[in-house]
N, C-alpha and C positions, 0 to 999 in steps of 0.2 A: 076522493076525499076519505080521509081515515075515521074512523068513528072512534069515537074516546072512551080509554078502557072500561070506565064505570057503566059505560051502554051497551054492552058484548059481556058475554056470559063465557063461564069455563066450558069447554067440550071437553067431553070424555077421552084418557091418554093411555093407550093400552102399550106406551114403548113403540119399540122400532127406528122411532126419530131423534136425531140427534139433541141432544140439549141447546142452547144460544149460548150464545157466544160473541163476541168482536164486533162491527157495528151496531149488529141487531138487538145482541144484549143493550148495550149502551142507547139506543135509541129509545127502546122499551124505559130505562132505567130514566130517561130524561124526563117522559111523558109524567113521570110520577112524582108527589110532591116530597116534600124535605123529610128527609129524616131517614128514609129506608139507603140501605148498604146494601150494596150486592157482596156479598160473604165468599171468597174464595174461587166466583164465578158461580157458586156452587148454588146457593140459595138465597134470599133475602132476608132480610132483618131490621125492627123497627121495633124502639122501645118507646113505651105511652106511661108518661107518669099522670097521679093521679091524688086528690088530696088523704085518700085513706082507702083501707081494703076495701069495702065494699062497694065504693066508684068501679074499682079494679076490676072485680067480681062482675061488676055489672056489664062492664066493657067486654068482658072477656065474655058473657055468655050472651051477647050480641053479637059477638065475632062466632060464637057459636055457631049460634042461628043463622046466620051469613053463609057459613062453610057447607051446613046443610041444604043452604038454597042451591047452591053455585054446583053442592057434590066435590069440594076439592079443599081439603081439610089438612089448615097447618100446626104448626106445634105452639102450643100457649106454654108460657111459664109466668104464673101468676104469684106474685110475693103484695103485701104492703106495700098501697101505694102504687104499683109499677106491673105493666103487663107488657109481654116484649114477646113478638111474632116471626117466627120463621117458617119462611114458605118455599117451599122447590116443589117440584111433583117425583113423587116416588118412582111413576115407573119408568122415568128416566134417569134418576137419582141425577138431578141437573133443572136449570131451569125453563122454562115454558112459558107461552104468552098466558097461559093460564095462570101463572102464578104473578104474574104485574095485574089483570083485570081482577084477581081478590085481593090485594096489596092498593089498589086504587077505590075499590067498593069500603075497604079497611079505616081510609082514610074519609070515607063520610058518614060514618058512625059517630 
């Protein structure tokens, strides 16, 4: 039985292993709800609109705090109204299950 990404934590990725790729990517990408893109193979991506900046702000420094929990910190770009999230793990410059389990944790903020 698989345990669902929001109840599994990020583990620490020091390299060495390949990024995902081909079923496994797409399998991972299923598990997760609407809106996120797998960007190029390369990373993920999910924009969160919002009724005004400070919703945005506030979102964004939940995702914060989130990244801090897990240790596995994506890129925020924060404008008016809209916070939009991309995530891969650096020291694969590629993706990781770690990066679908804070992209699912993302999505219950």
């Amino acid at each position: 039985m698989t345990t669902e990404l929001t109840e599994r934590h990020c583990e620490p990725c020091e390299g060495g292993v390949p990024p995902l790729e081909g079923e496994e990517l797409r399998d991972l990408r299923e598990e997760l709800g609407g809106g996120w893109e797998v960007v190029d193979g390369h990373h993920l991506s999910k924009r969160f609109e919002f009724e005004d900046f400070v919703a945005a702000l506030e979102f964004t420094n939940r995702v914060g705090e989130l990244a801090e929990e897990e240790g596995h910190h994506p890129l925020i770009h924060l404008t008016w109204g809209e916070a939009t999230i991309d995530i891969w793990t650096h020291a694969i410059d590629g993706l990781s299950e770690n990066d679908f389990i804070l992209a699912a944790k993302v999505d219950r903020l």
